[in-house]
N, CA, C and O atoms as a Maestro MAE file, in Angstrom:
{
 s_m_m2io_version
 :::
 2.0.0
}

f_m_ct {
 s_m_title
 :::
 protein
 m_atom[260] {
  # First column is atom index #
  i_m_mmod_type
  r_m_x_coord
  r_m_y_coord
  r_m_z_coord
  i_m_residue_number
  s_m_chain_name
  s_m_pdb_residue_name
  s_m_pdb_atom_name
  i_m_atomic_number
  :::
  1 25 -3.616 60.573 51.342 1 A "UNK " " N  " 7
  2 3 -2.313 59.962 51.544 1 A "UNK " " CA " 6
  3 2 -2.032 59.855 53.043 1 A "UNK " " C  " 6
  4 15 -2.441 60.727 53.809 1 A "UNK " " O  " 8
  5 25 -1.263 58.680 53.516 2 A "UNK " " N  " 7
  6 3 -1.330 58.550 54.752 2 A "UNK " " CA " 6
  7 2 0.125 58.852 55.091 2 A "UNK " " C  " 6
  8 15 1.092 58.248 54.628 2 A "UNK " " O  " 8
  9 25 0.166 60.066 56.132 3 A "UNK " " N  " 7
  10 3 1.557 60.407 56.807 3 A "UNK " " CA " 6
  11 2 1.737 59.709 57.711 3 A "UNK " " C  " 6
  12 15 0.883 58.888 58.046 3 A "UNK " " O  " 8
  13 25 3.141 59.871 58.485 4 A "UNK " " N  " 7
  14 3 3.618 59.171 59.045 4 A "UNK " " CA " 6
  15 2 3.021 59.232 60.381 4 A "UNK " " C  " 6
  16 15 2.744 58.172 60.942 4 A "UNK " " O  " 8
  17 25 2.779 60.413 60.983 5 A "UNK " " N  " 7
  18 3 2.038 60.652 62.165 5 A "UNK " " CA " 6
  19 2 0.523 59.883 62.055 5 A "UNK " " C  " 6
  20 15 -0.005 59.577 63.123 5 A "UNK " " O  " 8
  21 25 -0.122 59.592 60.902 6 A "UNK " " N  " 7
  22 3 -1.860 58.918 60.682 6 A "UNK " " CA " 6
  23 2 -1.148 57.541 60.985 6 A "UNK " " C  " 6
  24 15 -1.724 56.719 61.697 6 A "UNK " " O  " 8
  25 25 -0.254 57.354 60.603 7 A "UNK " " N  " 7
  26 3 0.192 55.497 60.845 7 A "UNK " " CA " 6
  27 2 0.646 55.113 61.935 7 A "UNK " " C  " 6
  28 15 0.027 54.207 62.493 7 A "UNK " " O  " 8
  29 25 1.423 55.466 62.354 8 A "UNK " " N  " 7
  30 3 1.627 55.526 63.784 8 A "UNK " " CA " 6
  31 2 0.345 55.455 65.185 8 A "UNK " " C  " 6
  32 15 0.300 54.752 66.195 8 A "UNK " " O  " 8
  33 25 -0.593 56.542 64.643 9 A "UNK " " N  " 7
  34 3 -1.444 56.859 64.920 9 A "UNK " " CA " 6
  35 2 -2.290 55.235 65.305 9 A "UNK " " C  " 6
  36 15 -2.592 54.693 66.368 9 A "UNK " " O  " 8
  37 25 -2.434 54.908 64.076 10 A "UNK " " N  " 7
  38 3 -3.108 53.466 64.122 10 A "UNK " " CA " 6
  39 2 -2.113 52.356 64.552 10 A "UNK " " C  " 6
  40 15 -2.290 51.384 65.287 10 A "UNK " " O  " 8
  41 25 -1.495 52.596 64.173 11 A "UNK " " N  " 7
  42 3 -0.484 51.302 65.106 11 A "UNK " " CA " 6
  43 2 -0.479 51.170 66.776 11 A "UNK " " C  " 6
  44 15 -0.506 50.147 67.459 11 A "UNK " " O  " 8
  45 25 -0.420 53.016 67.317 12 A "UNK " " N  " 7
  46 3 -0.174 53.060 68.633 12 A "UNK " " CA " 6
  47 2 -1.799 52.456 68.937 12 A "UNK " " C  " 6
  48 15 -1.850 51.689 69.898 12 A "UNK " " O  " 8
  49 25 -3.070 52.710 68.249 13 A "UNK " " N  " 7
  50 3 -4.457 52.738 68.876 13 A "UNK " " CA " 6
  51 2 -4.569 51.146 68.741 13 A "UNK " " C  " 6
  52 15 -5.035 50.484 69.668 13 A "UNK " " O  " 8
  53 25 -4.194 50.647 67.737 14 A "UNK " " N  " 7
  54 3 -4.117 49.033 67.547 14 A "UNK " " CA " 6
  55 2 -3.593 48.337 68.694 14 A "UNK " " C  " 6
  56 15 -4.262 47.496 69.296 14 A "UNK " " O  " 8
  57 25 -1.970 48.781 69.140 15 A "UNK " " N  " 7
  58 3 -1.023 48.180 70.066 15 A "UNK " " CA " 6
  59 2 -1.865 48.123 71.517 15 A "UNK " " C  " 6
  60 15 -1.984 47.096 72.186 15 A "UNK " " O  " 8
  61 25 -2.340 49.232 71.814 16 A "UNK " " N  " 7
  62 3 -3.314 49.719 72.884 16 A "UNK " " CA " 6
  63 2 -4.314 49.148 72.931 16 A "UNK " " C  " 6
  64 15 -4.475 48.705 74.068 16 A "UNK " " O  " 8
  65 25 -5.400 48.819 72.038 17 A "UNK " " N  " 7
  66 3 -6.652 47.847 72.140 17 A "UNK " " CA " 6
  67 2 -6.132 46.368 72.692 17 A "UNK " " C  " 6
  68 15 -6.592 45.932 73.747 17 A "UNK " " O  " 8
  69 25 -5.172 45.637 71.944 18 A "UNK " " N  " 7
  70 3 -4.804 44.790 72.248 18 A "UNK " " CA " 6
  71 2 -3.912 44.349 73.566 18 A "UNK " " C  " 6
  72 15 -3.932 43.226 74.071 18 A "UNK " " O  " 8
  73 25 -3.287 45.242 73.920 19 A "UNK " " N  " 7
  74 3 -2.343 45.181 75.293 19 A "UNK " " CA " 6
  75 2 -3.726 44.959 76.284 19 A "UNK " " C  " 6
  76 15 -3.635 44.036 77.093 19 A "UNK " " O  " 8
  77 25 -4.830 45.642 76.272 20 A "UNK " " N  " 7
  78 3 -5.891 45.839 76.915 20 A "UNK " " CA " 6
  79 2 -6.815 44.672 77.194 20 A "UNK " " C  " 6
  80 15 -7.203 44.355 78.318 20 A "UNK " " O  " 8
  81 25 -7.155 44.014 75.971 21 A "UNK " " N  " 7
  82 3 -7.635 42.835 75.505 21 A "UNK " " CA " 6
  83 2 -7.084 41.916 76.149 21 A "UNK " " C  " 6
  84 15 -7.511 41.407 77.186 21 A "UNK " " O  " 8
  85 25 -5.692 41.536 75.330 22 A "UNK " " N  " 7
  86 3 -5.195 40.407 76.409 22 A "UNK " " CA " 6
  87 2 -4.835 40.691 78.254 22 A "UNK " " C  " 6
  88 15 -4.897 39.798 79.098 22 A "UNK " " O  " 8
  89 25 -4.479 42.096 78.523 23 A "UNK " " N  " 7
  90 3 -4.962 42.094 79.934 23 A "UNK " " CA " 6
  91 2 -5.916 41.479 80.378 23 A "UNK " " C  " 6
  92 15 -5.735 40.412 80.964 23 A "UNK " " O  " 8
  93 25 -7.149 42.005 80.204 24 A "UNK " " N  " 7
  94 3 -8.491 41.286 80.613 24 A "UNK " " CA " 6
  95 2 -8.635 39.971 80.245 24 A "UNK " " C  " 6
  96 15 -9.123 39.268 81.130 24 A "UNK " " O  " 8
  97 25 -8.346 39.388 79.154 25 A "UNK " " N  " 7
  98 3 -7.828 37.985 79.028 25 A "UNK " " CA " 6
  99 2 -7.087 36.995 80.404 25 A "UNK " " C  " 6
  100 15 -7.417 36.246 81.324 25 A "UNK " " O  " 8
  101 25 -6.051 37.529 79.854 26 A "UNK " " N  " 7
  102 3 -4.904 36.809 81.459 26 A "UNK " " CA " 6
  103 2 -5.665 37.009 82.668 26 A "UNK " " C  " 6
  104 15 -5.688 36.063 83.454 26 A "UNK " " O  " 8
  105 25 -6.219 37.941 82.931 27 A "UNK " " N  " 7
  106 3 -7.038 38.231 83.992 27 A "UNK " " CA " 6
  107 2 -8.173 37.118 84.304 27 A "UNK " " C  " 6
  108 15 -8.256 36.498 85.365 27 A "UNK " " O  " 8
  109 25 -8.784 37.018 83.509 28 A "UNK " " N  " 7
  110 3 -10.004 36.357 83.385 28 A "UNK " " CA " 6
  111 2 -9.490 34.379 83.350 28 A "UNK " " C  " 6
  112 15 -10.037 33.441 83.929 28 A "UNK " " O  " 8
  113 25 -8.417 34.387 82.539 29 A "UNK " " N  " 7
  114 3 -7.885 32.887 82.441 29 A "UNK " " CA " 6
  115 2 -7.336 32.808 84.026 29 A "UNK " " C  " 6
  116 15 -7.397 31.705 84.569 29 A "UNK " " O  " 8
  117 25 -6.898 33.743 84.649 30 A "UNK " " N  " 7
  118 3 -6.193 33.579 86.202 30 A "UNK " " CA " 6
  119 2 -7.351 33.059 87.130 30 A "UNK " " C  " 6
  120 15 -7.379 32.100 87.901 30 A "UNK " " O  " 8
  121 25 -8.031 33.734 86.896 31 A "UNK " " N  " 7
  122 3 -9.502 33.804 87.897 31 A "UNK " " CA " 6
  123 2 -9.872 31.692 87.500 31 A "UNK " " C  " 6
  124 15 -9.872 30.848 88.396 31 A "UNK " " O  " 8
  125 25 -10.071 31.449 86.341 32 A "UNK " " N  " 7
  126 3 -9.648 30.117 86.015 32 A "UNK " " CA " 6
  127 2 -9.144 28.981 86.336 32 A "UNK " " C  " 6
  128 15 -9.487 27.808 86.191 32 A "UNK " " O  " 8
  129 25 -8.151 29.598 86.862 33 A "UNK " " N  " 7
  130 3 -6.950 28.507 87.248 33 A "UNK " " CA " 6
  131 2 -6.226 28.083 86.047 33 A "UNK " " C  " 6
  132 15 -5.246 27.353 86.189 33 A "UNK " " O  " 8
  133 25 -6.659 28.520 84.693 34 A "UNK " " N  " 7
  134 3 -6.399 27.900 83.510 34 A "UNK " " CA " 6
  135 2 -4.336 28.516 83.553 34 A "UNK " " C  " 6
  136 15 -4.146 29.433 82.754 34 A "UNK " " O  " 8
  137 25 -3.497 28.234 84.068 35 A "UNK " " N  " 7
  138 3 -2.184 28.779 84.296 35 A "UNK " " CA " 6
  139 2 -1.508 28.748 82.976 35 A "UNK " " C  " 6
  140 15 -0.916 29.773 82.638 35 A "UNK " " O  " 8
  141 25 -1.508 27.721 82.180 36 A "UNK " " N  " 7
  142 3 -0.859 27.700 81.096 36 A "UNK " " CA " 6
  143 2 -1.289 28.903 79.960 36 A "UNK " " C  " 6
  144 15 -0.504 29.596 79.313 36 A "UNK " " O  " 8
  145 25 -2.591 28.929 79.926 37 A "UNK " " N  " 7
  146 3 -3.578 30.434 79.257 37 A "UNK " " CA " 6
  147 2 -3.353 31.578 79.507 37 A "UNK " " C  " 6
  148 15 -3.492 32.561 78.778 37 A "UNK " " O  " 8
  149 25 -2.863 31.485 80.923 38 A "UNK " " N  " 7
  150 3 -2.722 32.967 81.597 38 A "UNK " " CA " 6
  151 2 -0.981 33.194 81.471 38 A "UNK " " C  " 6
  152 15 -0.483 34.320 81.499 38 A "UNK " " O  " 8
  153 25 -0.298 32.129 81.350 39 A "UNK " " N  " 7
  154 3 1.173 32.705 81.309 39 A "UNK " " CA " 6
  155 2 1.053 33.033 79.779 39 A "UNK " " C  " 6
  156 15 1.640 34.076 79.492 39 A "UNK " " O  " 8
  157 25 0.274 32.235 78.444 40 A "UNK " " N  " 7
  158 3 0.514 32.822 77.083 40 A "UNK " " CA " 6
  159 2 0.280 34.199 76.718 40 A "UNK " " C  " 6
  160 15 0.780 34.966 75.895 40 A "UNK " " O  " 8
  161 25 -0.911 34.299 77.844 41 A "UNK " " N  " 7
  162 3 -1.807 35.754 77.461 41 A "UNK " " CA " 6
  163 2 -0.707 36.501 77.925 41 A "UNK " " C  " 6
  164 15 -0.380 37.392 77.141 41 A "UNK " " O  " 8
  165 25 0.075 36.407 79.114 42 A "UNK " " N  " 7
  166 3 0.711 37.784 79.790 42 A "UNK " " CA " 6
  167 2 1.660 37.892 79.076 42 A "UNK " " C  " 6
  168 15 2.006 39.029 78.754 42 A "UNK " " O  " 8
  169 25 2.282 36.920 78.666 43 A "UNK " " N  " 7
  170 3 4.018 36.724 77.912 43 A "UNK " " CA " 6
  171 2 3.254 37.727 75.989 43 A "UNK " " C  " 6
  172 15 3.898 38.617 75.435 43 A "UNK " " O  " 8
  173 25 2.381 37.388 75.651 44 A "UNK " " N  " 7
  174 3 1.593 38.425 74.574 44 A "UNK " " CA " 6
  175 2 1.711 39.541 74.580 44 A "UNK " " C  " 6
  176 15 2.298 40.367 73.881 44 A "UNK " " O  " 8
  177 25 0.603 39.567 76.143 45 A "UNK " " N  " 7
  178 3 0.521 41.231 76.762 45 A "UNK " " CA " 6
  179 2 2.137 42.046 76.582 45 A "UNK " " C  " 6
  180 15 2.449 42.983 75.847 45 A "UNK " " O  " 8
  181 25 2.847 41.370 77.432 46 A "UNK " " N  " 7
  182 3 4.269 41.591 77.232 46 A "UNK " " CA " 6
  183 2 5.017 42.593 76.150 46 A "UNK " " C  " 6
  184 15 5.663 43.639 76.216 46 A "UNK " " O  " 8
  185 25 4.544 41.641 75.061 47 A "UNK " " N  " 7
  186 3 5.337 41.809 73.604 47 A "UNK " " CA " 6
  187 2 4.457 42.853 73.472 47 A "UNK " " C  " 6
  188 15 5.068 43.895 73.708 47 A "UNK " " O  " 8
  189 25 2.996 43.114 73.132 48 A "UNK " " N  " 7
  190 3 2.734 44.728 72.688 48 A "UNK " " CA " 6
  191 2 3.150 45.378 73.279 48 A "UNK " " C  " 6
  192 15 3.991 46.110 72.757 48 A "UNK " " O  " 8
  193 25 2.835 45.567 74.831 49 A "UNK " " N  " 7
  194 3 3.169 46.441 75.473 49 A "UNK " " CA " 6
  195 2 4.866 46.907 75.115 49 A "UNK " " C  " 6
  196 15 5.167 48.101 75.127 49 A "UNK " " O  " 8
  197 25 5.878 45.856 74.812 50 A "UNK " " N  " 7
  198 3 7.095 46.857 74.824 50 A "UNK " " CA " 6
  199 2 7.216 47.224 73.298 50 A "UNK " " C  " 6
  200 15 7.918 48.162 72.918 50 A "UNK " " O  " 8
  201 25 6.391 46.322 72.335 51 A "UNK " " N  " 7
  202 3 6.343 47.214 70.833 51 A "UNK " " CA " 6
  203 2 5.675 48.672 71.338 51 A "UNK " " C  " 6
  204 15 6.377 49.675 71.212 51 A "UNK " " O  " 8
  205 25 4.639 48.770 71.777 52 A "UNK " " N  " 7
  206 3 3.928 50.201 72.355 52 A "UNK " " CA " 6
  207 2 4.932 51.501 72.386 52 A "UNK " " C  " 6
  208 15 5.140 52.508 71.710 52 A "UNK " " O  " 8
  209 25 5.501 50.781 73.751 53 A "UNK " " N  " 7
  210 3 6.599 51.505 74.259 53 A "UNK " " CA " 6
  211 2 7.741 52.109 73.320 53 A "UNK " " C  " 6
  212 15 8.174 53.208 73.668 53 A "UNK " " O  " 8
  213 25 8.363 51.441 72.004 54 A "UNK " " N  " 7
  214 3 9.246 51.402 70.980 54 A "UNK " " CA " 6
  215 2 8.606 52.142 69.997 54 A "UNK " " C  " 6
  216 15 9.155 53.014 69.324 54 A "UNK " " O  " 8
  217 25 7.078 51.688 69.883 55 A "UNK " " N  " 7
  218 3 6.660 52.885 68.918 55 A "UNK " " CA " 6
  219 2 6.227 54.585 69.607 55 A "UNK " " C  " 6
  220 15 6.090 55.670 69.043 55 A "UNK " " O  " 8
  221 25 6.153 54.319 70.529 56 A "UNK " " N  " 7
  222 3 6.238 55.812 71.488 56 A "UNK " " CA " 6
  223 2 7.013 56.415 71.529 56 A "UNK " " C  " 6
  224 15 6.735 57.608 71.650 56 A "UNK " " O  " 8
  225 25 8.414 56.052 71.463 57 A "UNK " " N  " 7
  226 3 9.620 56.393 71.271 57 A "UNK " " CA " 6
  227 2 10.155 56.601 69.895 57 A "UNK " " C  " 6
  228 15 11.282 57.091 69.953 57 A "UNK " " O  " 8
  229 25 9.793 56.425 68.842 58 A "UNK " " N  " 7
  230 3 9.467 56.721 67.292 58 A "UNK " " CA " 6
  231 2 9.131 57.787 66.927 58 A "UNK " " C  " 6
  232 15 9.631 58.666 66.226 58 A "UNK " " O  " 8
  233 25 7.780 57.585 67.722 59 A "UNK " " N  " 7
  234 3 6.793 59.320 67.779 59 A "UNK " " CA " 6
  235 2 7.427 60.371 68.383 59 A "UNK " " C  " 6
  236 15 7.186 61.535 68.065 59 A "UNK " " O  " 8
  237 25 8.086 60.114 69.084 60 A "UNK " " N  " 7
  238 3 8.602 61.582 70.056 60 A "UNK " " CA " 6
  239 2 10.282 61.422 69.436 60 A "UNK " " C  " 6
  240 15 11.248 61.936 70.000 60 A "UNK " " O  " 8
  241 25 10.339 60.842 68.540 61 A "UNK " " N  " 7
  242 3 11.827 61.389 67.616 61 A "UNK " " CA " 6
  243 2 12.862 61.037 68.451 61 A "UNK " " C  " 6
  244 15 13.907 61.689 68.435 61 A "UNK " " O  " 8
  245 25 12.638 59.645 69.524 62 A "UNK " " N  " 7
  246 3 13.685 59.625 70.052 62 A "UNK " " CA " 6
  247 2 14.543 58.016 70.042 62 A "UNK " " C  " 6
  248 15 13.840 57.033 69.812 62 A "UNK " " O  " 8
  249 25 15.819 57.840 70.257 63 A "UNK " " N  " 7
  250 3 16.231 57.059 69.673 63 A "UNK " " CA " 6
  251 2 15.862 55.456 70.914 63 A "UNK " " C  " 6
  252 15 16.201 55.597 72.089 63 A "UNK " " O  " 8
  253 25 15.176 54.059 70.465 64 A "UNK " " N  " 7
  254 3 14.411 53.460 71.322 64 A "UNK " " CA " 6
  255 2 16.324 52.209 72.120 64 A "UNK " " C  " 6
  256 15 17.261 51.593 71.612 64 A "UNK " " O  " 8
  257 25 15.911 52.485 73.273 65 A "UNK " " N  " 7
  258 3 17.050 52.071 74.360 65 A "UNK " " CA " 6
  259 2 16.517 50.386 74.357 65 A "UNK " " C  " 6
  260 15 17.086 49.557 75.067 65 A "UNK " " O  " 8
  :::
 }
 m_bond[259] {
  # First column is bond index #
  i_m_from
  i_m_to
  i_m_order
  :::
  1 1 2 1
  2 2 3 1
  3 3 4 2
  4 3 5 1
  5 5 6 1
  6 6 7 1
  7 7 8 2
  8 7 9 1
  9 9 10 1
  10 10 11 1
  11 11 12 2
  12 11 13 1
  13 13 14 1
  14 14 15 1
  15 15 16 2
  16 15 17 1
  17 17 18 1
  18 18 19 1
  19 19 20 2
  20 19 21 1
  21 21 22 1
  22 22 23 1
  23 23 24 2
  24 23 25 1
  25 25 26 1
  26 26 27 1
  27 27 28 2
  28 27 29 1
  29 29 30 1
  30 30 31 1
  31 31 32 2
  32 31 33 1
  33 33 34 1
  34 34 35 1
  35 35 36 2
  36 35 37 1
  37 37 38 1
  38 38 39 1
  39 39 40 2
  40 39 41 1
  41 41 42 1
  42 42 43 1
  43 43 44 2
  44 43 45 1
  45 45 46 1
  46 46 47 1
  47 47 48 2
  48 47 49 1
  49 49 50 1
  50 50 51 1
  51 51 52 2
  52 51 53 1
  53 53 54 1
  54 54 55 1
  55 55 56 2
  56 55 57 1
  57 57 58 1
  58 58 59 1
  59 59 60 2
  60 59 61 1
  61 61 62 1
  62 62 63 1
  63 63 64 2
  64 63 65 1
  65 65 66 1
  66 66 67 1
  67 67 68 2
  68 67 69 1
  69 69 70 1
  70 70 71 1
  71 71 72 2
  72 71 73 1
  73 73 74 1
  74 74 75 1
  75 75 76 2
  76 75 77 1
  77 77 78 1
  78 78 79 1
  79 79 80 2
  80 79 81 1
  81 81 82 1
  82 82 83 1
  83 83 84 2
  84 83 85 1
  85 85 86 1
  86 86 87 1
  87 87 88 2
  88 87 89 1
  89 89 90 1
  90 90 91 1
  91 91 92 2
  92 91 93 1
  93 93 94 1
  94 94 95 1
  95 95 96 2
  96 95 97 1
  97 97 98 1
  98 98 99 1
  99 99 100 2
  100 99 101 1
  101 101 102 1
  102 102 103 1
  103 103 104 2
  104 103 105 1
  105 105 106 1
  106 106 107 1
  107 107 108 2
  108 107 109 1
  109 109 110 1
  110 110 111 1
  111 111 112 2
  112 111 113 1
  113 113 114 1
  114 114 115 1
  115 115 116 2
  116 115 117 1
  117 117 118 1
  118 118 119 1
  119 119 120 2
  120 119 121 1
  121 121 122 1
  122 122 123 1
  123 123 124 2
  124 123 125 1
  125 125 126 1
  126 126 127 1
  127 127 128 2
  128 127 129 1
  129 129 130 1
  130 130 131 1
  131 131 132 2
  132 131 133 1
  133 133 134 1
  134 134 135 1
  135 135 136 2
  136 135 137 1
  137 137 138 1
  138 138 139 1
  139 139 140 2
  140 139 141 1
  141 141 142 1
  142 142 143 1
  143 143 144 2
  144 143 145 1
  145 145 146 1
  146 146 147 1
  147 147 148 2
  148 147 149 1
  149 149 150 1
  150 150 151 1
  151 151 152 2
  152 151 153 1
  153 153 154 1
  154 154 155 1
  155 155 156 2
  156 155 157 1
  157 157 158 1
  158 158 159 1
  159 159 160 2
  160 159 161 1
  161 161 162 1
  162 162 163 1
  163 163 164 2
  164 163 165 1
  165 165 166 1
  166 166 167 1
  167 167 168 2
  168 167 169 1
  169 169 170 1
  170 170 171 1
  171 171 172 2
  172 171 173 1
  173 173 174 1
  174 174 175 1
  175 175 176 2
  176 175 177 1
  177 177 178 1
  178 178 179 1
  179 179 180 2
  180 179 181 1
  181 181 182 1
  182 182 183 1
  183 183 184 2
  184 183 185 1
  185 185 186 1
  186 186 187 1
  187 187 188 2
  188 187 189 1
  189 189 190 1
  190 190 191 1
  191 191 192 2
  192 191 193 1
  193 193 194 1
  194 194 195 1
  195 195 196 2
  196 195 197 1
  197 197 198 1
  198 198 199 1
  199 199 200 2
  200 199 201 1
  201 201 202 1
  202 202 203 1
  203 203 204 2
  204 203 205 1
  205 205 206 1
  206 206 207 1
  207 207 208 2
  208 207 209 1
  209 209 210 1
  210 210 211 1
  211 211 212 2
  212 211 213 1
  213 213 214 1
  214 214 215 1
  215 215 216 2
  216 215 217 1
  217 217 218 1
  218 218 219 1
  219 219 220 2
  220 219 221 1
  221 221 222 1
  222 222 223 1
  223 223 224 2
  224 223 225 1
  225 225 226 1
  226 226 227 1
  227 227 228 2
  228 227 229 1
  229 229 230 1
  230 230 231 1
  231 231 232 2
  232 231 233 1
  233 233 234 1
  234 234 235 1
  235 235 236 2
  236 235 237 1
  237 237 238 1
  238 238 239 1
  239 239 240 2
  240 239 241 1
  241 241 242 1
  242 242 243 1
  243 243 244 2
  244 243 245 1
  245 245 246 1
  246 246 247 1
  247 247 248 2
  248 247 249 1
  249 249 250 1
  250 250 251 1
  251 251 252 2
  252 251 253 1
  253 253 254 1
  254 254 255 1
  255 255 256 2
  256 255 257 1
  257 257 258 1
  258 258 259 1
  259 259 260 2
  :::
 }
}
């Protein structure tokens, strides 16, 4: 049975692969010149990163600002 701490667990390691991913993404589309690629990737990056942040704040029982 999966507790709440195992789910989380995978959500935070999921949120994290991907914040990572599209980093190196945007990164790599910049180097490009490809600008329109690199503003989708970062504005992405963006959104996990502050789900991340919201589910971090979940985990540590605290209420997300």
């Amino acid at each position: 049975m999966l507790d709440k701490e195992r789910i989380y667990g995978y959500a935070k390691a999921y949120l994290e692969s991907i914040t990572t991913l599209l980093k190196d993404k945007s990164e790599e589309a910049e180097g490009d010149r490809r600008i329109g690629d690199e503003n989708l990737l970062r504005s992405a990056r963006y959104q996990y990163e502050d789900d991340l942040r919201e589910l971090e704040v979940l985990m540590e029982g605290k209420k997300y600002e």
